[in-house]
PAZA-156925 format. One record per residue: x, y negated, z negated of N, C-alpha, C, O in turn; residue in one letter. Coordinates in steps of 0.05 Angstrom, whole numbers, padded with zeros to 5 digits, always signed. Layout:
N
XYZXYZXYZXYZa
...
% end
This chain:
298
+00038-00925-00409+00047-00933-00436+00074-00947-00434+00088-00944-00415x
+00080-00962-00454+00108-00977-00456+00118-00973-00478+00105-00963-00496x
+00149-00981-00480+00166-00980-00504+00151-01012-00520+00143-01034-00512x
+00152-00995-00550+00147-01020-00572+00170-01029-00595+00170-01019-00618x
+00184-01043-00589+00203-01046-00612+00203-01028-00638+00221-01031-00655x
+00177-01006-00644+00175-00992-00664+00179-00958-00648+00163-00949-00632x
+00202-00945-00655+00208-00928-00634+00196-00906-00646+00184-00890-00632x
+00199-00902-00674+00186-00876-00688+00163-00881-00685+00152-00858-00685x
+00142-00901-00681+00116-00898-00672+00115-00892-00644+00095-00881-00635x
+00134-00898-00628+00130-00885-00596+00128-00861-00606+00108-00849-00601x
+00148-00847-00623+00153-00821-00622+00135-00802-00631+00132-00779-00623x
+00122-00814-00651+00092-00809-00660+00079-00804-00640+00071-00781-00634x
+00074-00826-00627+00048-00825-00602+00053-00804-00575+00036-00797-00559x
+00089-00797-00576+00091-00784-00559+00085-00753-00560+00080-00740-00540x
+00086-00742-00593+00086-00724-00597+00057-00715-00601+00053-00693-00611x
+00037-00731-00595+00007-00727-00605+00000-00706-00587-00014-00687-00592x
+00016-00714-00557+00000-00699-00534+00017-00664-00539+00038-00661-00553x
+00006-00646-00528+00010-00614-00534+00041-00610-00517+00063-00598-00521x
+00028-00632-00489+00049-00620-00459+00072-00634-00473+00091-00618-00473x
+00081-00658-00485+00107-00658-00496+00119-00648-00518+00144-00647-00520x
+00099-00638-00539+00107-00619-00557+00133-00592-00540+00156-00586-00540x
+00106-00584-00529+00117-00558-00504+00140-00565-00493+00153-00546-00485x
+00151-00593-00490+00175-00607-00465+00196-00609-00490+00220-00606-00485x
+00190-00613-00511+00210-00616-00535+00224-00593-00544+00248-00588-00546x
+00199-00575-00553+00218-00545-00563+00227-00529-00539+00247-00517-00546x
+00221-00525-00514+00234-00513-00494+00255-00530-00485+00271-00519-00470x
+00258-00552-00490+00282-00574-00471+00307-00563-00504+00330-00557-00498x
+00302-00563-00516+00318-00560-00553+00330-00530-00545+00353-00522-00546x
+00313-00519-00538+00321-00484-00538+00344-00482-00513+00365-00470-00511x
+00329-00496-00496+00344-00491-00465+00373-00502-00475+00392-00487-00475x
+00375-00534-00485+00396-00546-00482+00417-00529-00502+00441-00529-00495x
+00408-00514-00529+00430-00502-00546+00442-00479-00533+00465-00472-00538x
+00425-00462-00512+00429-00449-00507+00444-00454-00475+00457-00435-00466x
+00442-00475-00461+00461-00487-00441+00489-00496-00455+00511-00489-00446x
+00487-00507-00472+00511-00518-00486+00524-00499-00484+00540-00498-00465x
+00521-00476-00506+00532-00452-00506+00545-00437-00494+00567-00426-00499x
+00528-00435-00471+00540-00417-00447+00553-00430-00429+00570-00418-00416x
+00548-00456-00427+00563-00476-00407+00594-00483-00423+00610-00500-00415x
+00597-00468-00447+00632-00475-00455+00646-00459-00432+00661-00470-00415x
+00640-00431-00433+00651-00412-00431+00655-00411-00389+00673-00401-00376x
+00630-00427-00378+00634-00433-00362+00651-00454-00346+00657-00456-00323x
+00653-00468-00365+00681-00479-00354+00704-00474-00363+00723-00480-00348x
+00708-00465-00380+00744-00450-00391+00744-00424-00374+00764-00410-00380x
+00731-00413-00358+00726-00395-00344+00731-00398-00312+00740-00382-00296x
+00722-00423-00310+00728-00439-00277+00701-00423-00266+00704-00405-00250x
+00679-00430-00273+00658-00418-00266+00631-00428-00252+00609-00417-00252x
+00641-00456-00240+00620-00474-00251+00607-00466-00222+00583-00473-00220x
+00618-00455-00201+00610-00446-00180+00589-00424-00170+00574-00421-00151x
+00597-00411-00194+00577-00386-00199+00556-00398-00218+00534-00398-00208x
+00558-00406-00235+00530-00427-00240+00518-00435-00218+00497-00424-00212x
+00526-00453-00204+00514-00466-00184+00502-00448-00164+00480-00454-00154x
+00517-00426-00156+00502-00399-00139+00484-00385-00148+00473-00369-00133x
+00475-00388-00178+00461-00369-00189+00434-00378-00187+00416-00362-00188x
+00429-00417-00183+00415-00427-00191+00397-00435-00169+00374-00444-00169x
+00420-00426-00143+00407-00422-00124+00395-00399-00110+00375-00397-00095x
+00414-00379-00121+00401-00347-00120+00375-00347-00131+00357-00336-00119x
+00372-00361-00158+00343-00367-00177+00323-00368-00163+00302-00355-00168x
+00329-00388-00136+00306-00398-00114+00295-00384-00108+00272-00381-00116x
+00304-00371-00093+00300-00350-00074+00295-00329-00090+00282-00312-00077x
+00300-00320-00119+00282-00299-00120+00252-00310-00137+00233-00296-00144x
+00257-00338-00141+00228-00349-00157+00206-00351-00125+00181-00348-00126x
+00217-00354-00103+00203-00347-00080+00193-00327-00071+00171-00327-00059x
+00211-00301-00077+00195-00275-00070+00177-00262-00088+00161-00246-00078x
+00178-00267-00121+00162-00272-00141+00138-00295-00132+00118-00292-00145x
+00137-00312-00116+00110-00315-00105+00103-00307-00084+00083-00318-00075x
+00112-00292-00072+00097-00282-00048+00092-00250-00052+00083-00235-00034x
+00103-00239-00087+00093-00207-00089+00070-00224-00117+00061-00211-00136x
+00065-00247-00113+00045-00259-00137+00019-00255-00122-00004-00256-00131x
+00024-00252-00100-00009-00256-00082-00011-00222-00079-00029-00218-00063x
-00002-00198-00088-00016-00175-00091-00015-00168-00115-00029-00149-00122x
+00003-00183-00137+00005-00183-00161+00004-00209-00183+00022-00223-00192x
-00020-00208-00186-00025-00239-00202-00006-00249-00228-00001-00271-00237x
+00004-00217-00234+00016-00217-00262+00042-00226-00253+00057-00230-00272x
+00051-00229-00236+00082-00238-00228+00086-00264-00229+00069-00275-00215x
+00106-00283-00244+00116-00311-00235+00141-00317-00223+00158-00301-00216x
+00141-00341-00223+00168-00349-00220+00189-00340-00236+00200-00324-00221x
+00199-00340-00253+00210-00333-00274+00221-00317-00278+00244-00318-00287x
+00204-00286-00270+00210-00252-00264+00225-00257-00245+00248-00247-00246x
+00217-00272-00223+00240-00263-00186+00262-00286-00200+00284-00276-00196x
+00264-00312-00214+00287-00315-00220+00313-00300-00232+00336-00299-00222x
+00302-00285-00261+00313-00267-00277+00323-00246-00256+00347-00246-00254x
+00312-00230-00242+00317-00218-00235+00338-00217-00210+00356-00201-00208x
+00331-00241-00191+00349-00246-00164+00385-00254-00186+00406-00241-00189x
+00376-00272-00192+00406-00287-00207+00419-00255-00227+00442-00248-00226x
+00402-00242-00241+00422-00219-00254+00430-00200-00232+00454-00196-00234x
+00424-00193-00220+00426-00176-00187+00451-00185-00174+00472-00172-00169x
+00445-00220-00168+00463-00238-00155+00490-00233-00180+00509-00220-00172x
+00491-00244-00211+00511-00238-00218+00527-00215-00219+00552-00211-00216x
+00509-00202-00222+00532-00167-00223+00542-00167-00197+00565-00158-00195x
+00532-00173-00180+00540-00159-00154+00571-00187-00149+00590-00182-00133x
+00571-00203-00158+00588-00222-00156+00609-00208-00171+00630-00203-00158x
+00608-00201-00195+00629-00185-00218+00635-00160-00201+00658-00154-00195x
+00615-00146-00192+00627-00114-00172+00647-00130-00158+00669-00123-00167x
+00648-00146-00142+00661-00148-00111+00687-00158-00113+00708-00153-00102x
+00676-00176-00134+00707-00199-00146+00713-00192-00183+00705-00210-00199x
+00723-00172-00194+00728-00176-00218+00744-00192-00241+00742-00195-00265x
+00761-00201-00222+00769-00240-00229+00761-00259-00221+00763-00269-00198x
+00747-00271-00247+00728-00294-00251+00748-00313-00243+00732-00329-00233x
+00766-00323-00240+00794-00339-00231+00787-00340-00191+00783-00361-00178x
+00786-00316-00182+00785-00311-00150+00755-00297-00147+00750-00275-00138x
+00739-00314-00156+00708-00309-00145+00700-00318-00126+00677-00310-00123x
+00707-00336-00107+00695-00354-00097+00689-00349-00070+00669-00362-00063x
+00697-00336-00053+00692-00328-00035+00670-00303-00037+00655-00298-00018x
+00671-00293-00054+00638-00274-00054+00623-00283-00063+00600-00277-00055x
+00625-00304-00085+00610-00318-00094+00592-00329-00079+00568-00328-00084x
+00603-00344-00052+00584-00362-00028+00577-00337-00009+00563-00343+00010x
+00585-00305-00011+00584-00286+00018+00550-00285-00007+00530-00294+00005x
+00546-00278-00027+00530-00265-00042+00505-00293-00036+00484-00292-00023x
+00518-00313-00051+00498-00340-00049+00483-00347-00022+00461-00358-00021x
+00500-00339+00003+00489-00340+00030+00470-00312+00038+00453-00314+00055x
+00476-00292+00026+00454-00266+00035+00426-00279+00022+00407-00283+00037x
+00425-00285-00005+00400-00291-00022+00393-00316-00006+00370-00312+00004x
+00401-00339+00001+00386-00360+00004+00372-00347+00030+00348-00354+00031x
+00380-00328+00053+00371-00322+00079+00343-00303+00061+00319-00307+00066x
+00351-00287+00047+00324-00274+00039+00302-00299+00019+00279-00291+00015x
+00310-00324+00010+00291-00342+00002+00284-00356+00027+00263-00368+00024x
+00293-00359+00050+00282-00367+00079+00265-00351+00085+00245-00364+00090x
+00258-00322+00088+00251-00300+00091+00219-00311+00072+00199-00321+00082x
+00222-00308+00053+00203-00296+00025+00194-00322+00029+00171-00317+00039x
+00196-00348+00028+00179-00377+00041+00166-00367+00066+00141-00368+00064x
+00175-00357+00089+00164-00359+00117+00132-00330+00108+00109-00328+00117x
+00142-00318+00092+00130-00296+00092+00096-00309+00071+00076-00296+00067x
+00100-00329+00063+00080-00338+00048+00067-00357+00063+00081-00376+00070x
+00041-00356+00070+00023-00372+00080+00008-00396+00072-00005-00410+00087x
+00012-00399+00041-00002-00427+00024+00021-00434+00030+00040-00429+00045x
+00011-00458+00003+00037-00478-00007+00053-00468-00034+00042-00466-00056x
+00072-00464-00030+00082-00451-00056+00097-00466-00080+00120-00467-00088x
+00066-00481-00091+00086-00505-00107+00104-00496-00132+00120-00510-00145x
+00094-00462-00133+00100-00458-00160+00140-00458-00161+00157-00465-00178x
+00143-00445-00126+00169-00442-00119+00186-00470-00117+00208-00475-00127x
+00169-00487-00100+00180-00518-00096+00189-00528-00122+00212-00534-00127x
+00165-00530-00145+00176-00534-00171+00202-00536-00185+00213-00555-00197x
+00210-00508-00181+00232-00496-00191+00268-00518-00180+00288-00525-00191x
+00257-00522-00155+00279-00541-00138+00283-00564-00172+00304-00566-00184x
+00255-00580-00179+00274-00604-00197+00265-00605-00221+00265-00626-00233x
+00255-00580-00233+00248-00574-00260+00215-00587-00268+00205-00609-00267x
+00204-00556-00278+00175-00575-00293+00179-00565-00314+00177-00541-00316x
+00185-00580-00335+00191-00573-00372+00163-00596-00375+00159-00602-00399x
+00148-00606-00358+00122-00632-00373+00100-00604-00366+00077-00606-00373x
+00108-00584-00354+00081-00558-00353+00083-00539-00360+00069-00520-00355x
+00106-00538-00377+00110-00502-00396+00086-00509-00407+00077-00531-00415x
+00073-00480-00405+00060-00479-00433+00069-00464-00450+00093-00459-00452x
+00052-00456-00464+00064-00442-00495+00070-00417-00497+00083-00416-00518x
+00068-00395-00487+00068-00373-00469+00101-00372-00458+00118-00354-00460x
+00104-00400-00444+00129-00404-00436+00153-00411-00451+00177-00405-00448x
+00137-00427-00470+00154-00435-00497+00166-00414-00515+00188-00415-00527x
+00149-00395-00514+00152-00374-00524+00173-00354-00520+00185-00342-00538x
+00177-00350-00494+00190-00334-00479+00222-00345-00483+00239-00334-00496x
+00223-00371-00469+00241-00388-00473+00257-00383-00497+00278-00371-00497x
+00244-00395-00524+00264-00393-00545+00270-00363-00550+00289-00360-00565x
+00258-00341-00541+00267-00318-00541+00283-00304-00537+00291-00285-00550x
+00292-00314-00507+00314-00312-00488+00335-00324-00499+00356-00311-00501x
+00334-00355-00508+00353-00366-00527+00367-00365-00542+00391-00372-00540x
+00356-00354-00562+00359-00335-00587+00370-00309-00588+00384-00303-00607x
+00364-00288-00564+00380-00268-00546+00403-00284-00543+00419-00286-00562x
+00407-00295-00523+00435-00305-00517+00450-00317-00523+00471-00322-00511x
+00441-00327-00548+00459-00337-00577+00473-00315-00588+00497-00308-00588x
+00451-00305-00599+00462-00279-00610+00482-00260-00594+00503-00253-00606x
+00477-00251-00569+00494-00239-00550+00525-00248-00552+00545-00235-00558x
+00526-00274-00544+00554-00297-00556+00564-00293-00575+00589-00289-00577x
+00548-00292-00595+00561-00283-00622+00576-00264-00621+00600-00262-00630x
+00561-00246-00610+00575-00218-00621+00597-00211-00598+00611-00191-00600x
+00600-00228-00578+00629-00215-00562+00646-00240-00562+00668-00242-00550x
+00633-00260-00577+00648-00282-00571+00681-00281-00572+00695-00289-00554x
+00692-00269-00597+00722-00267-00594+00735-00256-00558+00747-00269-00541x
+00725-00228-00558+00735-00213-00535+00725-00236-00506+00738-00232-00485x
+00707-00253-00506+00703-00256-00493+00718-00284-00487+00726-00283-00464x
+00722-00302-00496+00745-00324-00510+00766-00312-00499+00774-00316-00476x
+00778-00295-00516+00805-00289-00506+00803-00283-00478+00824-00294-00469x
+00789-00269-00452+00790-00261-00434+00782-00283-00420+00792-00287-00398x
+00767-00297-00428+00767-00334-00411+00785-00346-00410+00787-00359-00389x
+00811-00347-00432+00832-00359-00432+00852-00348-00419+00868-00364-00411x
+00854-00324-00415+00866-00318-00398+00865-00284-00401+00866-00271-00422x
+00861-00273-00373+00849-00249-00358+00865-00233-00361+00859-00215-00376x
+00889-00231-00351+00922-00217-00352+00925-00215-00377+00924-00192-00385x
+00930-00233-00394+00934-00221-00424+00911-00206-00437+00913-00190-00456x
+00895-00213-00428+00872-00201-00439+00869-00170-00435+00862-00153-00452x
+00876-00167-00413+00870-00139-00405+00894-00120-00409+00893-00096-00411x
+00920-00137-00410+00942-00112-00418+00936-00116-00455+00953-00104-00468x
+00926-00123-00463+00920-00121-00492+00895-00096-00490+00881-00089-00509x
+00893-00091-00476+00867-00066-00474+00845-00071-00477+00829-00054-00482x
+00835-00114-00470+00811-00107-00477+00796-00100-00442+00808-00096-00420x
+00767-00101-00448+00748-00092-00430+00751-00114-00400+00732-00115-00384x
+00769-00125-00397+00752-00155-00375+00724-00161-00356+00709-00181-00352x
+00724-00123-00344+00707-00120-00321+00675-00119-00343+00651-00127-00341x
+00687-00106-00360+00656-00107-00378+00649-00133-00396+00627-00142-00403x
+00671-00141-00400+00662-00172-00409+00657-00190-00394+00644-00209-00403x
+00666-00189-00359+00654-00211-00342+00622-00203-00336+00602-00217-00339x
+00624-00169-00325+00584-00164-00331+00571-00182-00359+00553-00198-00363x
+00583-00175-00368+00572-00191-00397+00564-00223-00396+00543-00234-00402x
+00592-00234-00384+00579-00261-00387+00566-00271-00354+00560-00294-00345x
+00564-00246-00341+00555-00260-00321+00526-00258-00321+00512-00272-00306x
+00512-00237-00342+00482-00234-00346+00470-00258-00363+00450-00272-00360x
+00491-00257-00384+00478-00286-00404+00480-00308-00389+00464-00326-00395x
+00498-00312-00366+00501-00338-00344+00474-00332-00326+00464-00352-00315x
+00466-00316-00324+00437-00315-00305+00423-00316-00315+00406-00331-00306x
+00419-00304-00341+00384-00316-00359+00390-00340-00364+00376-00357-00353x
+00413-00347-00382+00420-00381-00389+00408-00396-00361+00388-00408-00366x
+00414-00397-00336+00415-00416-00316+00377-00410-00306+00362-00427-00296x
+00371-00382-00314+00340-00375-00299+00325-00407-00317+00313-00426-00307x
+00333-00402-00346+00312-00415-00367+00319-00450-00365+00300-00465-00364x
+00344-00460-00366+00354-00478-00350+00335-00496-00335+00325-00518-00339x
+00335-00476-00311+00321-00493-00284+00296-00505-00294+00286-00525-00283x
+00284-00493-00315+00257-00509-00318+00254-00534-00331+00233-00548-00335x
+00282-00540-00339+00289-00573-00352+00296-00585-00324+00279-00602-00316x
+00313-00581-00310+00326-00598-00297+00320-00592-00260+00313-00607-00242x
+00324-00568-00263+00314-00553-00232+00343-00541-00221+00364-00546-00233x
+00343-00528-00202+00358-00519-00183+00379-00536-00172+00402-00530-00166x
+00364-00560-00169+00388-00582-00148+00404-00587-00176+00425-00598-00168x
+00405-00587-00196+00413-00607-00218+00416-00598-00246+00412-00609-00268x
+00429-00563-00234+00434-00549-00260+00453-00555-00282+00452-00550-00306x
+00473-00570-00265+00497-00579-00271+00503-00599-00297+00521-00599-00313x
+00482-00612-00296+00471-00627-00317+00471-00614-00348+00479-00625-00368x
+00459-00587-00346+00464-00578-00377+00486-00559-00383+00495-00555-00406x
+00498-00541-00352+00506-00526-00354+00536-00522-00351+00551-00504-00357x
+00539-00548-00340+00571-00560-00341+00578-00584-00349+00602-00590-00349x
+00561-00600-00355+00570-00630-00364+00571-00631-00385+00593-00639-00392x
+00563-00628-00396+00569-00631-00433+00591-00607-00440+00610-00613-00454x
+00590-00586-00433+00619-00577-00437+00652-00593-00425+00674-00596-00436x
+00642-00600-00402+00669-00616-00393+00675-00645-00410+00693-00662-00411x
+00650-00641-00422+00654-00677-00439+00655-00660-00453+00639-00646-00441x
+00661-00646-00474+00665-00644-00507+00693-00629-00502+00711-00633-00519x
+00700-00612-00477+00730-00604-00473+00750-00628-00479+00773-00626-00487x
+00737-00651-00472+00760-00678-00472+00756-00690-00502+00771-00709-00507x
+00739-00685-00521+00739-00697-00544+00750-00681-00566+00759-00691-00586x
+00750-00644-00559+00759-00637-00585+00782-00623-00573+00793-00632-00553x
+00793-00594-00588+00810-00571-00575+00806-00552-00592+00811-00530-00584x
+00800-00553-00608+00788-00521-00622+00759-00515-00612+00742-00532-00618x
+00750-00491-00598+00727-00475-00581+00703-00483-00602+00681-00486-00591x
+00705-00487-00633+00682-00482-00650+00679-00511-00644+00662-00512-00626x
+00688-00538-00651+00680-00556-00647+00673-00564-00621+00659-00584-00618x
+00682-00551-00601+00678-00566-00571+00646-00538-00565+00634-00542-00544x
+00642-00527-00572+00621-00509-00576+00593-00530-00581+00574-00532-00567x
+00601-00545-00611+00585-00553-00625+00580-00587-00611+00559-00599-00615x
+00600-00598-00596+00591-00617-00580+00584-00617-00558+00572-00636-00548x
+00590-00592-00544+00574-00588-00524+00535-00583-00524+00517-00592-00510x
+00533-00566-00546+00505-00572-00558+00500-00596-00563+00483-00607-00550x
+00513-00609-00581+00496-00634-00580+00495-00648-00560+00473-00660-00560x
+00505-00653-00545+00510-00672-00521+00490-00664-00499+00479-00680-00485x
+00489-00634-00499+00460-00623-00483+00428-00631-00498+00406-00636-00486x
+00432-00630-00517+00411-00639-00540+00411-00676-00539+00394-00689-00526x
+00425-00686-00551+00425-00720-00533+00409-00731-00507+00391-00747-00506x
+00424-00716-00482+00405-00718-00456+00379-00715-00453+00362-00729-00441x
+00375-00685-00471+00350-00678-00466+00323-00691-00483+00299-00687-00477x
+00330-00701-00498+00320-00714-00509+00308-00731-00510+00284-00734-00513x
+00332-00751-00504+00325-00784-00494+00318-00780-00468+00301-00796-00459x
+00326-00764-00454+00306-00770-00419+00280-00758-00430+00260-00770-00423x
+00276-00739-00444+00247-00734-00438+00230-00759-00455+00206-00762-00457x
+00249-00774-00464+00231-00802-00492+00220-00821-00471+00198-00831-00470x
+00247-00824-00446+00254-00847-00429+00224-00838-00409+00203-00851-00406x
+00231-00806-00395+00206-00802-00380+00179-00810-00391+00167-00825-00375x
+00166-00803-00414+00147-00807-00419+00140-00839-00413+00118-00843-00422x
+00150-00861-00403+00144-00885-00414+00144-00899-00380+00137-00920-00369x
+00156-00871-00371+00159-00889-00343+00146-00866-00319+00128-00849-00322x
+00160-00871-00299+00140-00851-00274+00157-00833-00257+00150-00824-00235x
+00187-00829-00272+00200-00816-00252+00213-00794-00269+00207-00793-00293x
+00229-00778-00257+00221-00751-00260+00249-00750-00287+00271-00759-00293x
+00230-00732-00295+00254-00716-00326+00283-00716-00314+00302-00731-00313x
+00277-00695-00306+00304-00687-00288+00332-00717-00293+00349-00720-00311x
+00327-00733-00270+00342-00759-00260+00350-00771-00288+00373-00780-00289x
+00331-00772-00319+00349-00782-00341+00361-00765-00345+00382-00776-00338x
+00368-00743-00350+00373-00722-00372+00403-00718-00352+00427-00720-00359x
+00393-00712-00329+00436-00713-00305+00432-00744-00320+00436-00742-00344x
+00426-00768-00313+00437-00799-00313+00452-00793-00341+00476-00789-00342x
+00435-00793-00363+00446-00793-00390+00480-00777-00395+00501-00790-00399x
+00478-00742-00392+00491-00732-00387+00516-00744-00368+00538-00744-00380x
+00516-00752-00345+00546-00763-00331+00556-00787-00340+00578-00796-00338x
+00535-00798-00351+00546-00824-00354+00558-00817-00382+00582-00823-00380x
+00554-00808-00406+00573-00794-00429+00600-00781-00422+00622-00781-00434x
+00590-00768-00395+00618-00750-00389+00639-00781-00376+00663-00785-00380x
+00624-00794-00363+00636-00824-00357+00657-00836-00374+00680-00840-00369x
+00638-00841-00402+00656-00864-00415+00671-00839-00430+00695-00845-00434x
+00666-00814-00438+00682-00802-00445+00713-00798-00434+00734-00795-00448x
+00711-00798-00409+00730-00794-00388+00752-00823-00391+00774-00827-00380x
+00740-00833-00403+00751-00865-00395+00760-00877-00426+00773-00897-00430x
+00750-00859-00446+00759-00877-00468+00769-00842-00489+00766-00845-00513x
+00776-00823-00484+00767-00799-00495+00799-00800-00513+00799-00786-00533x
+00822-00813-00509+00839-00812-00524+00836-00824-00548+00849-00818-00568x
+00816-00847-00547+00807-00858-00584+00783-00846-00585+00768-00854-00602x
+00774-00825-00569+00753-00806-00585+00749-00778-00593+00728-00768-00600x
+00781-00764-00590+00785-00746-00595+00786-00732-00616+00809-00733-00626x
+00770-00717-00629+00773-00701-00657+00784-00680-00652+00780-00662-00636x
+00804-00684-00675+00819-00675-00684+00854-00668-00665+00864-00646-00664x
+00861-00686-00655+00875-00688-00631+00908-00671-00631+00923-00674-00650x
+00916-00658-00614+00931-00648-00619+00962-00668-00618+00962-00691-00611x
+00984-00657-00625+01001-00672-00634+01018-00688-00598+01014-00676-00577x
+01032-00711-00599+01039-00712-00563+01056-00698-00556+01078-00692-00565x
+01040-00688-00534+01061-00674-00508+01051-00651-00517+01059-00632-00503x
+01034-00644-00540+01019-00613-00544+00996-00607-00534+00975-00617-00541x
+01000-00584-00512+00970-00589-00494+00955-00572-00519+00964-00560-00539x
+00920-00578-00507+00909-00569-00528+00903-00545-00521+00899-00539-00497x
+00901-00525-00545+00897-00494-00547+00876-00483-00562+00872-00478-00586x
+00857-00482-00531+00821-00470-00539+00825-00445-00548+00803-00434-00552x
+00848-00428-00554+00844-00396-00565+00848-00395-00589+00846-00375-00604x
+00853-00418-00595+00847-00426-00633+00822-00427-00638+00806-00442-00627x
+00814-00405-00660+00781-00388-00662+00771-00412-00690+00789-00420-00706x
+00747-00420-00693+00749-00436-00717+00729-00463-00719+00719-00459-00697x
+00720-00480-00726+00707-00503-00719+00734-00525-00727+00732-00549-00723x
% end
């Protein structure tokens, strides 16, 4: 099929078929719910543990197919959820400053990828369901999945909500946070569980190699356009919502993969953002006043 100068009739025609229905409300759910969690991951300095989690994901969406061949009822999905929440906590036990994670971060990320070497060698087909996972299939959720998806979403919206202050203030900074009495070690478990389901549900837009795309780029582009958390919140959603969108409009018309628009779209925003973000800044703070994300508020 091709683009027709009449785009709401593409969009018509695109939405006739079920599998893009399915690619629209899971790519919508995933991206509000990347937006979201991807603020907090970068005012956090986190983007590393994203990236470990998504690879921890692998490897346990691998051993979830190789306990799928004595248990049919198992997917991908379960060994993701589960390897990446395992992988996060155990990252929060070792290192309880999210600031100096990084070295357990890769001791933790290097034990799991040797057990997804392991859990591949140990499977005898082809394990496309695992390969998959590497660059996202959001064109084969089905509805079942759809399901699940906005569920998890909607969980981890809500979850945000409700610690969002404590958890804000302890992103902004850890030391004050904690001689003020709040929790840190229980608010980094905290956000390091919603960072593992967020990144499990993720991978099925974009994949593993190319998490980065929902889960840190549109936060680092809406950090440079606003400075109050509620509005750079709310452009980080949209801007995850933008990508996902138009790549999956762009995929349908052509032959290459979701994935490649949805990062292209996404960097190239963080691009001109980067390059023109002083005449696009809302609501800008006054000069020589850096901006201050612990201002609660839109």
């Amino acid at each position: 099929m091709n683009f027709s100068p009449n785009l709401i009739a593409d969009l018509q025609q695109m939405l006739q078929y079920q599998f893009m229905q399915h690619a629209f409300e899971a790519g919508t759910m995933i991206s509000i719910m990347a937006g979201v969690v991807g603020y907090f991951v970068v005012v956090r300095r986190s983007a590393f543990a994203a990236h470990a989690l998504s690879h921890i994901g692998f490897a346990g969406a691998a051993g979830a197919v190789v306990l799928g061949v004595l248990l049919p009822w198992v997917t991908p999905i379960y060994g993701l959820l589960a390897f990446t929440i395992i992988g996060g906590i155990t990252m929060t036990v070792l290192a309880p400053r999210a600031a100096q994670r990084d070295t357990e971060i890769g001791i933790v990320l290097a034990f799991m990828l040797g057990l997804g070497v392991l859990f591949i060698s140990l499977y005898t087909g082809y394990a496309t369901e695992a390969y998959s996972i590497l660059f996202g299939e959001i064109l084969g959720i089905s509805s079942s999945s759809v399901l699940l998806t906005v569920a998890a979403g909607l969980g981890v919206i809500l979850a945000v909500s409700i610690v969002y202050r404590p958890l804000l203030f302890s992103s902004l900074d850890e030391n004050v946070a904690e001689a003020k009495g709040l929790p840190t070690f229980w608010l980094g478990v905290v956000f390091m569980l919603l960072l593992a389901i967020a990144t499990s549900f993720a991978v099925e837009v974009v994949g593993v190699l190319l998490i980065f795309s929902l889960m840190v780029t549109p936060a680092a582009t809406a950090l440079h356009l606003a400075s109050r958390p509620g509005r750079v919140l709310l452009i980080s959603v949209l801007i995850a919502l933008f990508s996902t969108w138009v790549g999956l409009f762009i995929a349908f018309y052509t032959p290459y993969p979701v994935s490649f628009f949805i990062t292209a779209i996404s960097f190239s925003i963080y691009l001109l953002v980067r390059r023109f973000h002083h005449h696009l800044k809302i609501g800008p703070s006054k000069a020589g006043e850096p901006i201050d994300h612990a201002q609660p508020g839109p």
